[in-house]
C-alpha positions in Angstrom: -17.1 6.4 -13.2 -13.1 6.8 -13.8 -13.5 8.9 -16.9 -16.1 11.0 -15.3 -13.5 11.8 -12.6 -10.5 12.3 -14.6 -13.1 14.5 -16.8 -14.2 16.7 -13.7 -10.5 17.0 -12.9 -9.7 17.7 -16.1 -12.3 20.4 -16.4 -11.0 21.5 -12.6 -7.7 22.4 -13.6 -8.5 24.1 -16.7 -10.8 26.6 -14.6 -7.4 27.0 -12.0 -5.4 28.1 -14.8 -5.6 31.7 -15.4 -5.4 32.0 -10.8 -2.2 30.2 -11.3 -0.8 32.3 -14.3 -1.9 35.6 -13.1 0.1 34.4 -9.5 3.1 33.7 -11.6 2.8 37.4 -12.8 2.7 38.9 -9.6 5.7 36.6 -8.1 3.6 35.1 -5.6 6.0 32.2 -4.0 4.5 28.6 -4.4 5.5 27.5 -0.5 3.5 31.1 0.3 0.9 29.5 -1.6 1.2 26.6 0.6 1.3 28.4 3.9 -2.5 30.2 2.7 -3.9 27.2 1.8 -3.0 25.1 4.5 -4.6 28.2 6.6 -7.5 28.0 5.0 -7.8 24.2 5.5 -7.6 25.6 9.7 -10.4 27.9 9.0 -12.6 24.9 7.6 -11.9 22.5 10.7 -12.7 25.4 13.2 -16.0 26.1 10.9 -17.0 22.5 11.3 -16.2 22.2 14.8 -18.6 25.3 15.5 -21.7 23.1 13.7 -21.8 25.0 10.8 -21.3 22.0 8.1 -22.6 23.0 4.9 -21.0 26.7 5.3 -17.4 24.8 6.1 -17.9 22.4 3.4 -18.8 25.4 0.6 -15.5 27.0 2.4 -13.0 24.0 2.0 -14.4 23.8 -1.4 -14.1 26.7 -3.1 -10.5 27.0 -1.3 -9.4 23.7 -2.1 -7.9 25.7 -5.5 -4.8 26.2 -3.3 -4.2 22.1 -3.2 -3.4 22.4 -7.3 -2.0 26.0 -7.4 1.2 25.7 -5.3 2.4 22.6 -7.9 1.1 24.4 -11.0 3.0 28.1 -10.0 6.1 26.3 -8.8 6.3 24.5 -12.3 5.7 27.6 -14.3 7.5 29.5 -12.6 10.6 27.5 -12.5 10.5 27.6 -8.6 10.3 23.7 -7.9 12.3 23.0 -4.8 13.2 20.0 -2.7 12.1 22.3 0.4 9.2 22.8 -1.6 7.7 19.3 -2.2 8.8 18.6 1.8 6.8 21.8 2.8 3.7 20.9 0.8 3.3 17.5 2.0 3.8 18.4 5.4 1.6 20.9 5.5 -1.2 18.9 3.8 -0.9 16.5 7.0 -1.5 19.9 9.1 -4.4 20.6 6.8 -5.9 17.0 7.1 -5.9 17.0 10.5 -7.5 20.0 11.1 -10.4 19.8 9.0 -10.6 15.8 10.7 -10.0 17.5 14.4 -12.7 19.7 13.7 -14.9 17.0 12.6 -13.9 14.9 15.8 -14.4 18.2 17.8 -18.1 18.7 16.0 -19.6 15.2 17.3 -18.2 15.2 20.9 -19.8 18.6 21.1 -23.2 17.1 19.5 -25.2 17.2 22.8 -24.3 20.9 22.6 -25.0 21.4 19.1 -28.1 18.6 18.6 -26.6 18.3 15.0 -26.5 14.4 15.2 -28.2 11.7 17.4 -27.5 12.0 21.0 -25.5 8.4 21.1 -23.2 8.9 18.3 -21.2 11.6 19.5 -18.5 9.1 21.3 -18.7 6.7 18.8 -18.1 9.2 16.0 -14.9 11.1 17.5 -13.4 7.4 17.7 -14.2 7.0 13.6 -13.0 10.2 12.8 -9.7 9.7 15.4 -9.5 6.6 13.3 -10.1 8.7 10.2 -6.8 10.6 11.2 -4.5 8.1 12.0 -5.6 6.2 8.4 -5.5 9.3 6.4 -1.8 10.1 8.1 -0.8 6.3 7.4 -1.8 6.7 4.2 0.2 9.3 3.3 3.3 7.8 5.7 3.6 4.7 3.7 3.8 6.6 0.4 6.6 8.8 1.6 8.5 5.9 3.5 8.1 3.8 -0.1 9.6 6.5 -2.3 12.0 6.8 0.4 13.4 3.3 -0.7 12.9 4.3 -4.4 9.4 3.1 -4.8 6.8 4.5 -6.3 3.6 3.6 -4.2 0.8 5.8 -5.5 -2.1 3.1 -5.6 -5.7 2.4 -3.5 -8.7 3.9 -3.5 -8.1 7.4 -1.1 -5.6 9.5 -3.2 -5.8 13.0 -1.7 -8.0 14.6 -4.5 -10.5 12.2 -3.3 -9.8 12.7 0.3 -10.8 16.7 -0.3 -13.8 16.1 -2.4 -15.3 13.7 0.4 -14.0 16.3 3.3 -16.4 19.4 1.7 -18.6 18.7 -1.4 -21.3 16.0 0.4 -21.0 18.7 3.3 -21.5 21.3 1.1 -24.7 19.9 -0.3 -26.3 18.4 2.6 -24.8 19.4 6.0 -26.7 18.0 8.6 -29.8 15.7 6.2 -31.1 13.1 7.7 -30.4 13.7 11.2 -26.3 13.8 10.5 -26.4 10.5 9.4 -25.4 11.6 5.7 -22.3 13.8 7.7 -21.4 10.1 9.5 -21.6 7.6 6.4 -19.1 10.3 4.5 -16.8 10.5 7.7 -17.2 6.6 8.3 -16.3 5.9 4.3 -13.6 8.3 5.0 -12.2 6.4 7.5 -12.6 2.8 6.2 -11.2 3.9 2.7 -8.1 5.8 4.4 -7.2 2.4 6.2 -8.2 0.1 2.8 -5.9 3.0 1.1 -2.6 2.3 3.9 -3.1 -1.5 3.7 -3.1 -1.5 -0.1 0.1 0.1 -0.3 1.5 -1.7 2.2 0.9 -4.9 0.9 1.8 -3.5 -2.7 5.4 -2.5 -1.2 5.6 -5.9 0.1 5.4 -7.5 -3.9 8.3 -5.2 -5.0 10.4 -6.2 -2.1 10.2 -9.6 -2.4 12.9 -9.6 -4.6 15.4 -7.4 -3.1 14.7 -9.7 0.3 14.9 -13.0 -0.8 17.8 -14.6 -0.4 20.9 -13.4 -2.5 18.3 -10.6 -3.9 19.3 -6.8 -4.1 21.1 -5.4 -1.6 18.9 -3.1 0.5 
């Protein structure tokens, strides 16, 4: 299952290519890049909070180009910044939460929209809330580990994933079965985001045992 990913990615990036090469021609800025993405991301989370899931998740994923083509014109274009890699990640929290907001703002509309059962519109916003506050965390705990020089890029929710799960299901099935296939993708979201922060939180605290023991690395 690992080497069909990395072989879909693969295949992924190869097909992004030529967009990125004929924006390096054009002098199109990688944090302009960014900011379009990122707007699109907005688009998607208003598209789902109006009901219309399968047309947001065919949206988010034929836009989710702009996730890979910010890196891959700053590279070859020789425009990597510090302000750069700050503004990207950033900016994919913005684009994380709208897309979950919208979600959250879809199910406590359901009684409006009859897109899901009647009763899970309360419990739903508190998964996808949840959802949120993983998917920041796991994103947080990376940043706050290289921040002490450690690389903490492990669990099962790296962002790739995280955008696959947020528009292709949605794009293929929308509402089936009553919304229940929307909820079990939202819901394995969720739990993966938190299984995702935990893992790296317990991984930073093996490579600190070390510098804390006693008469370890100075911190």
């Amino acid at each position: 299952m690992l080497r069909l990913w990395e072989w879909i990615k693969a295949g992924y990036l190869r097909i992004v290519d030529p967009f990125a090469a004929w924006l390096v021609r054009n002098n199109v800025g990688p944090n302009t890049i960014t900011t379009v993405g990122t707007l699109t991301y907005v688009i998607g989370g208003a598209i789902y909070a109006s009901g219309h899931i399968r047309a947001a998740g065919w949206f988010l994923g034929l836009t989710a180009c702009f996730d890979v083509l910010d890196g891959k014109v700053a590279r070859a274009s020789g425009r990597t910044t510090v302000f750069g890699a700050f503004y990207d990640s950033t900016l994919d929290r913005v684009a994380d939460g709208a897309v979950l907001g919208g979600l959250a703002v879809f199910f406590a509309r359901n009684d409006v929209l009859h897109g899901v059962p009647p009763w899970a519109g309360t419990p739903m916003v508190a998964v996808t809330l949840l959802g949120i506050i993983g998917t920041f965390l796991t994103s947080y705990t990376r940043a706050r580990a290289e921040a002490l020089g450690i690389d903490a890029k492990v669990g099962l929710m790296q962002r790739p994933e995280r955008v696959v799960l947020l528009s292709a299901p949605q794009a293929f099935f929308g509402l089936a079965l009553d919304g229940w296939v929307l909820m079990s993708i939202v819901t394995l979201l969720t739990v993966t985001a938190w299984i995702t922060a935990i893992q790296r939180i317990a991984f930073v605290h093996r490579v600190t045992q070390t510098i804390d023991a006693p008469g370890g690395a100075p911190s």
